[in-house]
SEZAMI-357982 format. One record per atom (N, C-alpha, C): residue in one letter; y, z, x. Coordinates in steps of 0.1 Angstrom, whole numbers, plus 2048, in hexadecimal, padded with zeros to 3 digits. Example, Ala and Ser with C-alpha at 12.3 -4.5 7.8 and 13.67 -1.06 7.14 Angstrom:
// residues 2
A7C784E884A7D384E87BA7DF84E884S7EA847880S7F5847889S80084F881
***
This chain:
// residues 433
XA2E57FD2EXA3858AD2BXA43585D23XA4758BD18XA5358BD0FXA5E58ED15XA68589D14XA79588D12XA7659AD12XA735A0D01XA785AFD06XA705B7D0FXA675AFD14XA615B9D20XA635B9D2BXA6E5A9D2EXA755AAD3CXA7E5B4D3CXA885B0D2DXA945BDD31XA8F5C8D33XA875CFD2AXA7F5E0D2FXA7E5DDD41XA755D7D41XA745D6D4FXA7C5D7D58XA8B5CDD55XA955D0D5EXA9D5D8D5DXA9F5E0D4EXAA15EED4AXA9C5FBD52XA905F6D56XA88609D59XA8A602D6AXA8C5F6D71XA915F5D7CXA9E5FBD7CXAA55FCD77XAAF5FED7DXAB160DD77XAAC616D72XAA8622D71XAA0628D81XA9E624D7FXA95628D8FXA9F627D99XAA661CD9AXAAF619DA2XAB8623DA5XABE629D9FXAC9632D95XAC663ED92XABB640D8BXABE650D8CXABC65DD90XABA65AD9FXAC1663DAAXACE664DA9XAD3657DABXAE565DDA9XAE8662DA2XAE6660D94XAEB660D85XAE3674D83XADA679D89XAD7683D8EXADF68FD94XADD684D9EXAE968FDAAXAF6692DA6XAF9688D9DXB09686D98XB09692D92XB03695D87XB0169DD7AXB066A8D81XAF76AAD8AXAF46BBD8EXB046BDD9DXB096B8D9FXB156BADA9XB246B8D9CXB206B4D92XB2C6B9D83XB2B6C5D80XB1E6C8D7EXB1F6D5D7CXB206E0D81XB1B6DDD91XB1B6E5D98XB2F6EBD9EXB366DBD9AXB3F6E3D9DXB4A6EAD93XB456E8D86XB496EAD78XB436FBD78XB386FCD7DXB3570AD84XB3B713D92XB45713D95XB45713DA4XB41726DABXB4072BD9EXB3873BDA5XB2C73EDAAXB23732DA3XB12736DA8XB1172FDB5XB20727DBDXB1F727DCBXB29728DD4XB2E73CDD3XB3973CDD3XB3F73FDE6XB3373FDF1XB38742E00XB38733DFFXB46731E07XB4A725E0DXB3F71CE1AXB3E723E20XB2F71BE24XB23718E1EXB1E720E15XB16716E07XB1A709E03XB2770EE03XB336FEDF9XB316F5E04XB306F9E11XB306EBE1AXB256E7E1FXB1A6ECE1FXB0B6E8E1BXB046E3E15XB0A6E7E04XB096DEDF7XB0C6CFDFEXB206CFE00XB216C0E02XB1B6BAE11XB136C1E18XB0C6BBE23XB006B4E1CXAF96BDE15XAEF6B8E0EXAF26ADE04XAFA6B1DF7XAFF6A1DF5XAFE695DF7XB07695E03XB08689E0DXAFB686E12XAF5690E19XAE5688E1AXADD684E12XADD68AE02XAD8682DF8XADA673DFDXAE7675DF8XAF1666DF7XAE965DE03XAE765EE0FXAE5659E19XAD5659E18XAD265DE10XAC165EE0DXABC654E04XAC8653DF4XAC3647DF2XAC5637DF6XACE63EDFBXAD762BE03XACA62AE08XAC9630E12XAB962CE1EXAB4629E11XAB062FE0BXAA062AE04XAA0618DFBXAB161DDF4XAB460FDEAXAB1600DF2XAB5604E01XAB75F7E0BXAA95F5E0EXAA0603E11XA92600E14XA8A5F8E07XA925F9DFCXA885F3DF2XA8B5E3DF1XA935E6DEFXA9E5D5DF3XA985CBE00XA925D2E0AXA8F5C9E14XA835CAE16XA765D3E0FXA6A5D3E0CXA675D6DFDXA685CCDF3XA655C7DE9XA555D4DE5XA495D3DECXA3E5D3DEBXA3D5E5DF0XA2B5E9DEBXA305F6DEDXA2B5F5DFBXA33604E00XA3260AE0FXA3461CE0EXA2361DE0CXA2162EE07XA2C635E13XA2C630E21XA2D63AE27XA4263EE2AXA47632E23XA56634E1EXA59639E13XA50638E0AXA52640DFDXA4B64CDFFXA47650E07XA43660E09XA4A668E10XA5165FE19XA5C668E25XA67669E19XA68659E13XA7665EE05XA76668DFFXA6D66DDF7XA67674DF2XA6A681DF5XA66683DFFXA61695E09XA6F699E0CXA7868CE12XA84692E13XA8E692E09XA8A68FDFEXA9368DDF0XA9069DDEBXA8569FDEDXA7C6A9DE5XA866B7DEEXA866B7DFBXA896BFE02XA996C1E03XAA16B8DFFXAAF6B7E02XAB26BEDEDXAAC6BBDE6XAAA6C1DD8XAA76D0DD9XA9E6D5DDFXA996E3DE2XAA66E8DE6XAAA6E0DF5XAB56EBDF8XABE6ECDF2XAC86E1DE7XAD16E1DE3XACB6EEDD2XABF6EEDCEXABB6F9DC4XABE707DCCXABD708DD1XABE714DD9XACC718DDBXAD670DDE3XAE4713DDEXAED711DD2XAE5706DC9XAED706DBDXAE2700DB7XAE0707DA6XAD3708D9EXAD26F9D9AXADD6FAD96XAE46E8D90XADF6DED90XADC6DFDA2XAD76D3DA7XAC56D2DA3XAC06D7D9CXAB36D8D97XAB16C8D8FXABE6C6D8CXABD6BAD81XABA6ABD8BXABD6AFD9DXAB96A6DA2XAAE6A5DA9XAA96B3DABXA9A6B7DADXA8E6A8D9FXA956A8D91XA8F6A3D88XA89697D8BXA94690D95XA93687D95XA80680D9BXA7D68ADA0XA6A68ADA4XA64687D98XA6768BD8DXA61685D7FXA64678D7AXA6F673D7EXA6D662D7BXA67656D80XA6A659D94XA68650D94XA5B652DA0XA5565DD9CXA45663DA1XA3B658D9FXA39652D94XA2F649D95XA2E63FD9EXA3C638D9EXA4162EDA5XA40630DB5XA4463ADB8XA40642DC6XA3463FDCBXA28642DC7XA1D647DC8XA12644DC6XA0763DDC4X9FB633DC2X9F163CDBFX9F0643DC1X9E1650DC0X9E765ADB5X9DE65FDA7X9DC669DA1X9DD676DA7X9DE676DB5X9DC684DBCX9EB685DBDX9EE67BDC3X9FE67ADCEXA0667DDBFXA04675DB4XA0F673DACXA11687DA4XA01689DA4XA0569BDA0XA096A3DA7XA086A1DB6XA0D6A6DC2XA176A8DBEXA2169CDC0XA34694DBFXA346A1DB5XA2E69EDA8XA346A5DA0XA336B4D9AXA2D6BBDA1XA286C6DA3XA366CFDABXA3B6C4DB7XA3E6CADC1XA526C7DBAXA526BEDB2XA626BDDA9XA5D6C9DA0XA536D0D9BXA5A6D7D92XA566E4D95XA536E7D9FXA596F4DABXA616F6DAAXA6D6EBDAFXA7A6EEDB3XA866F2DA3XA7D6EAD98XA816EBD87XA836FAD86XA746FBD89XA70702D7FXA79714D8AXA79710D92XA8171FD9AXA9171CD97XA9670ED95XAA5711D8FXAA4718D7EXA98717D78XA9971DD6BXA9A728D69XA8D731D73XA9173CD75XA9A743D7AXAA673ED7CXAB1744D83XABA741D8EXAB173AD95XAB3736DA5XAAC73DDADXAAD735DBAXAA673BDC7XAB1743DCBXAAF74CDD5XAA3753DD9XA9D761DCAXA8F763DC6XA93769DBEXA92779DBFXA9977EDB7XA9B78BDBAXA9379ADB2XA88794DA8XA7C79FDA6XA7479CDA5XA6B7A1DA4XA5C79CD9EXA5B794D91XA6579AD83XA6878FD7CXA6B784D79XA75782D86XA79775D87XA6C76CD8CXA65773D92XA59769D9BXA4C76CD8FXA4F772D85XA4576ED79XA49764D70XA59765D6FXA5D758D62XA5D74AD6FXA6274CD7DXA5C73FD7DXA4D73BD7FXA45740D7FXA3773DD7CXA3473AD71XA39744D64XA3573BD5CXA3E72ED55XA4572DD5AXA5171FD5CXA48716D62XA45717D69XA3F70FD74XA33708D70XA2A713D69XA1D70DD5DXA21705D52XA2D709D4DXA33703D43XA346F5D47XA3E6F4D51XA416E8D53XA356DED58XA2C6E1D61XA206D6D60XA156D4D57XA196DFD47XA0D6D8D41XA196CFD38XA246D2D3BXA2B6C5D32XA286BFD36XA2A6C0D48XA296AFD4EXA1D6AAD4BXA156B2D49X9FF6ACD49XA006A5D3FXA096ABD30XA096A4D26XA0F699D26XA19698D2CXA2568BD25XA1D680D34XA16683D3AXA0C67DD43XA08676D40X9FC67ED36X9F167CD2EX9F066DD29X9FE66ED1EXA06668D16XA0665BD19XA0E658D27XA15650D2BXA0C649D33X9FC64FD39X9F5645D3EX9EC640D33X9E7644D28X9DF63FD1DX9E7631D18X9F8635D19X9FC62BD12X9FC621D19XA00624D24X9FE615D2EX9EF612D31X9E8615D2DX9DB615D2CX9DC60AD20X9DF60BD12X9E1609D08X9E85FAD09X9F75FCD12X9FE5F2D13X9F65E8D17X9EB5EAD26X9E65E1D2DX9DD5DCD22X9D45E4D1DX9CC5DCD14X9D45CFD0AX9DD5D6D03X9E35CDCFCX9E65BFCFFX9EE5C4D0DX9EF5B7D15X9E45AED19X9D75B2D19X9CC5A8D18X9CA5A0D10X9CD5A6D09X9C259FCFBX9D0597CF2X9DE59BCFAX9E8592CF7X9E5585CFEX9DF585D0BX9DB57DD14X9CD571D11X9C457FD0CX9BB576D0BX9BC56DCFBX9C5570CEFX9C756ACE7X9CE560CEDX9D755CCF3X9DD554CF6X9D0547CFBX9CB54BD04X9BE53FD0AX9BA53ECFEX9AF547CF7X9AC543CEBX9B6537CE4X9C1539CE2X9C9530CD8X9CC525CE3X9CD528CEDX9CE517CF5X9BD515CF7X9B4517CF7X9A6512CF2X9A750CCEBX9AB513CE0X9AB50DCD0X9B1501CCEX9BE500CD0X9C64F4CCFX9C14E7CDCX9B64EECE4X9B34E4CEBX9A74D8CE3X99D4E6CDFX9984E1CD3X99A4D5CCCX9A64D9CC4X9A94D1CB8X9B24CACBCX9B74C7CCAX9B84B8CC9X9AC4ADCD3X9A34B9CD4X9994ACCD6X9924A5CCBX9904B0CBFX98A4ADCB5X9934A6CABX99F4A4CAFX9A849ACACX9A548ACB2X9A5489CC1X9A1480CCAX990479CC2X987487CC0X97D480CBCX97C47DCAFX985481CA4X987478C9AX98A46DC95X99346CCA3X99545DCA6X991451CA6X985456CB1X97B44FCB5X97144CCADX96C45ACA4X961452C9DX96644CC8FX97244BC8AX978445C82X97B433C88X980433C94X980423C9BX97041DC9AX965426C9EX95A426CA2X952424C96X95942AC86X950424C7CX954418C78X963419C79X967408C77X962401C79X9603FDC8AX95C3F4C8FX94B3F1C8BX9463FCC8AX93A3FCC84X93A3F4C76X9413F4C6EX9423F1C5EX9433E1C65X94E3DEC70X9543D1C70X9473C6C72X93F3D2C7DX9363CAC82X92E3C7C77X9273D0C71X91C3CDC6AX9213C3C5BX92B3C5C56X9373BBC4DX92E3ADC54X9363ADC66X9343A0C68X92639AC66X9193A8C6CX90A39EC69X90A398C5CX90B3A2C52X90C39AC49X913390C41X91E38BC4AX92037FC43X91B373C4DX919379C55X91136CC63X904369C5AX8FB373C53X8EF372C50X8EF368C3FX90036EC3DX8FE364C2EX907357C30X908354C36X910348C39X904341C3DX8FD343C49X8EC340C4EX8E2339C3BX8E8346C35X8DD343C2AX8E2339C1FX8EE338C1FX8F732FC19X8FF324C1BX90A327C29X90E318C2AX90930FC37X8FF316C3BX8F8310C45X8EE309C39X8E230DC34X8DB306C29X8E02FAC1FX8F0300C1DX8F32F1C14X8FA2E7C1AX8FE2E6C2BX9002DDC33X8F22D8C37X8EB2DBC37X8DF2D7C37X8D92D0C32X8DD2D3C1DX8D82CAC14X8E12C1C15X8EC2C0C19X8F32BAC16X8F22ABC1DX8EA2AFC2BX8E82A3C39X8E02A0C30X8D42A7C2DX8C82A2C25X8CA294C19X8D829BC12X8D6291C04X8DD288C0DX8E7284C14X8EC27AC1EX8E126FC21X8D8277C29X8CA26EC31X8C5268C24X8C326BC18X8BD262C0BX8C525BC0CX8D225CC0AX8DE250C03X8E0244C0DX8DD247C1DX8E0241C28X8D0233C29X8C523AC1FX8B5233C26X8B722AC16X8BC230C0EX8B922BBFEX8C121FBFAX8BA214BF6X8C4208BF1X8C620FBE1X8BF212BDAX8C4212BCFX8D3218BCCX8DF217BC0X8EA21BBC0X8E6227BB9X8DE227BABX8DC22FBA9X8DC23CBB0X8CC238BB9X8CA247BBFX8D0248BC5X8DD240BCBX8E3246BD9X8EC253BD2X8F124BBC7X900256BBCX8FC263BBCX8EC25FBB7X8E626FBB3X8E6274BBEX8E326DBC9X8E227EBD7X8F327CBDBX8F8277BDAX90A275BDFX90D281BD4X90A282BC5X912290BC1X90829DBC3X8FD299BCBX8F72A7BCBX8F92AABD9X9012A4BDEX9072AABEAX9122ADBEDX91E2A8BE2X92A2ACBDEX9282BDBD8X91F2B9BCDX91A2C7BC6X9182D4BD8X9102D2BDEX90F2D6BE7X91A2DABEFX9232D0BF1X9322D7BFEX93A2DDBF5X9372D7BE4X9422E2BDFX93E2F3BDCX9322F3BDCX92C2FFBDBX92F305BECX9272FEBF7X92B307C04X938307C0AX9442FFC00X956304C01X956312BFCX95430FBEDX95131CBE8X94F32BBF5X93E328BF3X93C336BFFX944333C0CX94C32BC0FX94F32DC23X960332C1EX966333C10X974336C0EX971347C0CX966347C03X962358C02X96035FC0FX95B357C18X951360C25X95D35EC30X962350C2FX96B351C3BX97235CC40X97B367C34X98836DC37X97C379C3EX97437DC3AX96E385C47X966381C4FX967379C55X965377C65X96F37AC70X969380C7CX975380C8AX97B371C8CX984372C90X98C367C96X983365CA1X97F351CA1X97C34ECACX983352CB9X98E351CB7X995351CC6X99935BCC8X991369CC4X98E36FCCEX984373CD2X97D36DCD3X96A36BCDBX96936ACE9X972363CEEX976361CFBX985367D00X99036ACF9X99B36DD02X99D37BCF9X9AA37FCFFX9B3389CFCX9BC387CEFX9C1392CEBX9CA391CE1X9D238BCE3X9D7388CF0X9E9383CEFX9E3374CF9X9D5376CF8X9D9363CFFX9D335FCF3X9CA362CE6X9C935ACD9X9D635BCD1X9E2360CD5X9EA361CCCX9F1356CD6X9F5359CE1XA0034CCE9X9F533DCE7X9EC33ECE5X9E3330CE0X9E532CCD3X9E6334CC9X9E7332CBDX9F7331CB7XA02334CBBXA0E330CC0XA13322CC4XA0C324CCDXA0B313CD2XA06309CCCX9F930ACC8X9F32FECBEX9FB302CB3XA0630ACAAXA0B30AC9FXA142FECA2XA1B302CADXA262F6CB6XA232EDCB0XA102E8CB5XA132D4CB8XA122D5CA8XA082D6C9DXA082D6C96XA102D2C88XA1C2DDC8EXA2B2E1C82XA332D8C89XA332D6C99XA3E2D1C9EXA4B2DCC9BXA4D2E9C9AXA552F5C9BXA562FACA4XA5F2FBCAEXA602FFCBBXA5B317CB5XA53316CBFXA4E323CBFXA4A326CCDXA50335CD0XA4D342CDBXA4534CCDAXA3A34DCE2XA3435ACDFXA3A361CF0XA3C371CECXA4137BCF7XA36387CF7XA3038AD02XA29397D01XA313A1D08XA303AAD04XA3E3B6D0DXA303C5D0CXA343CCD14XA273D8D18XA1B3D2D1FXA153E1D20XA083E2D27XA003DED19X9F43D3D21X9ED3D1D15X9E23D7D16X9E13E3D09X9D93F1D0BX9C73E3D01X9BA3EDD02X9B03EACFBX9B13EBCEEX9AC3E3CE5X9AC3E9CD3X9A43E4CD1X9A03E8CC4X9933E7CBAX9983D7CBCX9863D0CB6X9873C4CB4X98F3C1CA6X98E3CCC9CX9903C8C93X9A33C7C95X9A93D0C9FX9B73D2C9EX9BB3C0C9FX9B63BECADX9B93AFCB1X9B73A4CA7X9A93A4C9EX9A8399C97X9B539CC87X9B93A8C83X9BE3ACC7BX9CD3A0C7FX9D43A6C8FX9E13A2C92X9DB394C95X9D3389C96X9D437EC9CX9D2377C8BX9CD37DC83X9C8378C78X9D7375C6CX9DF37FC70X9F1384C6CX9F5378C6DX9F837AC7EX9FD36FC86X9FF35FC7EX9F135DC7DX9EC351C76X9EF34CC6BX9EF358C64X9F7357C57XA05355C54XA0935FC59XA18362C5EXA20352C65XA18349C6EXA1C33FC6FXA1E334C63XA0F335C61XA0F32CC50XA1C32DC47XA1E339C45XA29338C3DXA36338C40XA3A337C50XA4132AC53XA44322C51XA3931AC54XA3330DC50XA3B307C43XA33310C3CXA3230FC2EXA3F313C24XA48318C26XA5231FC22XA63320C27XA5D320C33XA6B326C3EXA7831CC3DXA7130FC42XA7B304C43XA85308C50XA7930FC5AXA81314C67XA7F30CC75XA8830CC7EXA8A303C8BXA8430BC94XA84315C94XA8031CC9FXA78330C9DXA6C330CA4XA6433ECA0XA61342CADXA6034FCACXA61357CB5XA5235FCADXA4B363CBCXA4036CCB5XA41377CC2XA45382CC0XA4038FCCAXA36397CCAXA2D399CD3XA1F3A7CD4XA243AFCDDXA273BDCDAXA2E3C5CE3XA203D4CDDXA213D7CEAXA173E4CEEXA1D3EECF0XA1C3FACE7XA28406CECXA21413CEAXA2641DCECXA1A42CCEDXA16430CE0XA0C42CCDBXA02431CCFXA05425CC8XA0C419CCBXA0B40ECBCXA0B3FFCC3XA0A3F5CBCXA093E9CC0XA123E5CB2XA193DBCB8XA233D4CB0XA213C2CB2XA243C0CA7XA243AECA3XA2F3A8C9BXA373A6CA2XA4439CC99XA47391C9BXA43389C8DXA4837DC8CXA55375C82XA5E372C8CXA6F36FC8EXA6F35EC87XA76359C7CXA7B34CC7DXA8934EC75XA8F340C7BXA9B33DC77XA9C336C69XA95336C5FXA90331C54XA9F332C48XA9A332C3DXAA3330C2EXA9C33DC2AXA98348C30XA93354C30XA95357C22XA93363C19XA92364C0BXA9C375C08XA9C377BF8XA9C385BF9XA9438BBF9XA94397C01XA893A3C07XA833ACBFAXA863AEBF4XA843B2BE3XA793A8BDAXA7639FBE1XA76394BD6XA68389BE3XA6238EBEDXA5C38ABF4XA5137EBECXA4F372BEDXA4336ABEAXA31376BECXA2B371BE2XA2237DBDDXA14376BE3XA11367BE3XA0935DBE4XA07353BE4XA0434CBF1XA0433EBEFX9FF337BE6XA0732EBE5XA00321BDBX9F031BBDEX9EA31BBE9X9E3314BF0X9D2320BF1X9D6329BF0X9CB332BEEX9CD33DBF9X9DB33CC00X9DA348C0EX9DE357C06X9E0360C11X9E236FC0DX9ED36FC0BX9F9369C11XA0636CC0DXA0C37AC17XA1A381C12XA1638EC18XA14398C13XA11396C09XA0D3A2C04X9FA3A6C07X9F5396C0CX9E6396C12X9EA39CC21X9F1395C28X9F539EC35X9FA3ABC35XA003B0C27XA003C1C27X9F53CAC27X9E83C2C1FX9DD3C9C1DX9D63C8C2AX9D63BBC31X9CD3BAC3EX9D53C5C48X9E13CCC49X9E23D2C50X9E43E3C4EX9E33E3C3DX9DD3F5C3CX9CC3F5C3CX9C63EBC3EX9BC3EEC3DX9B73F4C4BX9BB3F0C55X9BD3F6C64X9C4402C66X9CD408C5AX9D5413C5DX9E4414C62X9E93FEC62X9F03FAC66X9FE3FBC58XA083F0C5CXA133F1C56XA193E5C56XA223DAC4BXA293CFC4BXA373D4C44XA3E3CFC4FXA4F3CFC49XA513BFC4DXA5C3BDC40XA603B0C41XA713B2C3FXA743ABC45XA853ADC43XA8739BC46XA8E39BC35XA95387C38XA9E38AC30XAAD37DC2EXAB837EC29XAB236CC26XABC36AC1BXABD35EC16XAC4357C21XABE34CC2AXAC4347C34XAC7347C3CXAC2355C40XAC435BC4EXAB4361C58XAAA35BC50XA9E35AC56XA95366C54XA87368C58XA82372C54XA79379C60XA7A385C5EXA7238AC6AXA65397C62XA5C395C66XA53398C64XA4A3A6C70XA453AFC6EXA433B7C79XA353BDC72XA2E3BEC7AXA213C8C7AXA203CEC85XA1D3DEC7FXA1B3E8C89XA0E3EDC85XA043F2C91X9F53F9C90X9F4402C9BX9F040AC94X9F041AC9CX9E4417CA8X9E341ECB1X9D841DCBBX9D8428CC0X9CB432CBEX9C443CCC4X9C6440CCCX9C344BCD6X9C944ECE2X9BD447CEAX9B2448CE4X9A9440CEBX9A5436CF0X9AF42BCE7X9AD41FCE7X9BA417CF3X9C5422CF0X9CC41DCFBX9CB420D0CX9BF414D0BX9BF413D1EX9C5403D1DX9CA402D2CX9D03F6D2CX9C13EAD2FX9C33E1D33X9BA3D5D2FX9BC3CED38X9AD3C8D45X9B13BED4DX9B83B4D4BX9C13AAD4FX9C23A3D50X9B4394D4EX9B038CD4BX9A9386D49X9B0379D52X9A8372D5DX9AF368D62X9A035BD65X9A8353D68X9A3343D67X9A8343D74X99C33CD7DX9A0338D8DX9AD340D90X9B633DD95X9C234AD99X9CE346D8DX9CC343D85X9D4347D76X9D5351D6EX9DE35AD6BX9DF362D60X9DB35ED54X9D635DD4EX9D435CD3DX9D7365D38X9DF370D3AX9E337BD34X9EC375D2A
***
C-alpha cells in the first residue's frame, strides 16, 4: 500500500468517525435558524431529548468501536436501528434533521456485510429523506403521499446508481491492486533471476579460466616432456661418451654437443617456465607458501622479513594463489635487487569480495612517476607484475618516495562463490595455517 492510500484511508476513517456529528450539528443549525416548523414548546423539548440521545448514541457506539476493532453484525445493527429510529423521530418534528437521517448513506456499507442488509440500511435512510422532501411528516393529502413516492423512487435509483459505480470501482480498485501485487513478485522474481545469472556468470567465467589454466598447463607438461626432458637426456647421453672415451678429440666433440644441448633446453625451460603453477602450492595453502617463501627470502638475502595474514581465509582459483605467490616472489627480488632495505614486511589480508597483497620495505624507494620498467637480468619488473595481475581481473598500486621506502599492493576480486572460508590444514597438532 502507498503513502497516498494510507492517508485516504485514514481520511475516509475519520469520516465515518464524524459524520454523525458533523450531521446532527448541521440539521439542529438549521433547525434552530428555523424556529416555526417547530413551534409547541413540547416539540422543542423532545427535539433536545432526542438530540441528546443521538449524542449518547454515538458515544456508545465510537467506544464500542474503540474496544472491538473487528466486525460485530449484531452492534452495528442495534447502532443502526436506533440511529435510524432516533432520525425518523427527530424528521417528524423538525424536517431539518433529514440531513441526519443521511447519514445511513455513508457509512451503510461499513455497517453491513450482506448485499441484502446494505439495501435494506439504505432503503430504510431514504424513507425518512425522502418524506422530509416532501414536506414533512405527518402528511396531509394524497399529493403529498404521491411526491413522496415518487421521491422515494428517485432517491433509490440514484442510490442503485452511484452503487452501481462505487462497487465496480472497487471492483476495479481490487483488481488493480493485484496485478500491482503480482508485478511486484514478478519484478522480485526477476531481480532474483538476474542475480543468479550474475552468480552464474561468475562461475562459468572462473570455471573457463581454470579450464584454459589447466589445459595451458597439459600443454606445457607435454612440451617440456618433448623437449627439456629429451635434451637432458642427450645431454647424459653425450656425457656417458666423454666419460668411456680416451680420445680428446672425441671427448670436445660430445662436450659441445652437449653444451649445444643445455643451451638449447635453457632456452625452452625460460620460455615454458613463467607458465607453470608454483611448486609450493601442490601441497600447502596460499599463506603457508607465502610465510615459507618469506622465510627462505630471509636466509638467502639475510633481510630481516614478516609475513602477517589478517581475515578469514576464503577458497580461490588456483590460478588467484599462483598469480599472488608468483608477485610475491617477484616483488621480493626486487628488494633484493634494488631496495637497499633493512627490513620487509609482506601482508595477505582477506576481506568481503577481494583479496589483498602488500609488500612494505624501508628501502632508497624511488619516484612513483618514474617506476623501474625491467630487470636487468630477464625478470618482469612491475610493469610484468601489473600485467600478471589484470590478467586475473586484478589490480597493482605502487606508492614509493625517494628514501622513504616502497610499498607495493595487489588487490583480486573474488566471486561470491569462491568466497567460502578454507580448512585449516594441520601437521600432528600444528597449525600450518
Amino acid at each position: 500500500m502507498t503513502t497516498a492510500e494510507s492517508d485516504l484511508d485514514r481520511r475516509w476513517a475519520t469520516v465515518l468517525r464524524r459524520h454523525p456529528y458533523w450531521l446532527l450539528a448541521t440539521a439542529t443549525l438549521l433547525s434552530m435558524a428555523r424556529p416555526e416548523l417547530t413551534p409547541a414548546t413540547g416539540e422543542r423539548v423532545a427535539v433536545g431529548a432526542l438530540i441528546v440521545a443521538a449524542l449518547v448514541l454515538q458515544l456508545w457506539w465510537g467506544r464500542a468501536r474503540r474496544s472491538s476493532p473487528g466486525p460485530d453484525t449484531t452492534s452495528a445493527a442495534t447502532y443502526f436501528v436506533l440511529r435510524w429510529a432516533i432520525s425518523v423521530a427527530l424528521t417528524w418534528l423538525a424536517p431539518f434533521f433529514a440531513f441526519y437521517a443521511a447519514a445511513g448513506y455513508i457509512d451503510n456499507n461499513e455497517l453491513f456485510s450482506g448485499r441484502r442488509r446494505r439495501q435494506a440500511g439504505a432503503f430504510a435512510s431514504s424513507l425518512t429523506v425522502a418524506a422530509a422532501q416532501s414536506g414533512g411528516m405527518p402528511f396531509q393529502s394524497s399529493s403529498q403521499w404521491a411526491v413522496f413516492a415518487g421521491l422515494l423512487l428517485a432517491n433509490n435509483a440514484l442510490l442503485y446508481v452511484i452503487t452501481y459505480f462505487v462497487e465496480h470501482e472497487e471492483i476495479r480498485s481490487a483488481a488493480r491492486a493485484a496485478t500491482i501485487a503480482e508485478l511486484e513478485r514478478t519484478n522480485t522474481a526477476l531481480q532474483q533471476a538476474l542475480d543468479e545469472n550474475v552468480t552464474l556468470q561468475a562461475q562459468l567465467l572462473v570455471q573457463a579460466r581454470e579450464a584454459g589454466v589447466d589445459e595451458e598447463r597439459r600443454r606445457l607438461a607435454a612440451e617440456i616432456h618433448d623437449t627439456l626432458a629429451q635434451g637432458l637426456a642427450g645431454i647424459i647421453a653425450q656425457l656417458r661418451v666423454v666419460s668411456s672415451t680416451p680420445d680428446p678429440a672425441t671427448a670436445r666433440e660430445h662436450v659441445d654437443r652437449a653444451a649445444d644441448l643445455a643451451r638449447h633446453s635453457l632456452g625452452e625451460a625460460r620460455r615454458s617456465v613463467r607458465n607453470l603453477a608454483p611448486v609450493g602450492l601442490v601441497h600447502d595453502t596460499l599463506p603457508q607458501a607465502l610465510r615459507k617463501t618469506v622465510a627462505r627470502w630471509t636466509e638467502q638475502s639475510g633481510i630481516p622479513a614478516a609475513f602477517t595474514l589478517t581475515g578469514q581465509v576464503l577458497d580461490m582459483p588456483g590460478e588467484h594463489s599462483a598469480t599472488l605467490l608468483r608477485m610475491t616472489q617477484e616483488a621480493l627480488t626486487n628488494v633484493a635487487k634494488h631496495a637497499a632495505a633493512d627490513r620487509v614486511g609482506v601482508t595477505l589480508s582477506y576481506m568481503d569480495g577481494e583479496v589483498t597483497l602488500d609488500v612494505r620495505d624501508n628501502g632508497r624507494g624511488f619516484a612513483s612517476r618514474q617506476p623501474p620498467q625491467r630487470t636487468g637480468a630477464g625478470g618482469f619488473g612491475l610493469e610484468g607484475m601489473r600485467s600478471r595481475a589484470e590478467r586475473v581481473a586484478g589490480s597493482l598500486t605502487v606508492e614509493s618516495e625517494p628514501g622513504h621506502g616502497t610499498a607495493i599492493s595487489i588487490r583480486l576480486p573474488l566471486a561470491p562463490t569462491e568466497q567460502r572460508p578454507v580448512p585449516s590444514r594441520r601437521h600432528g597438532d600444528r597449525d600450518l595455517t
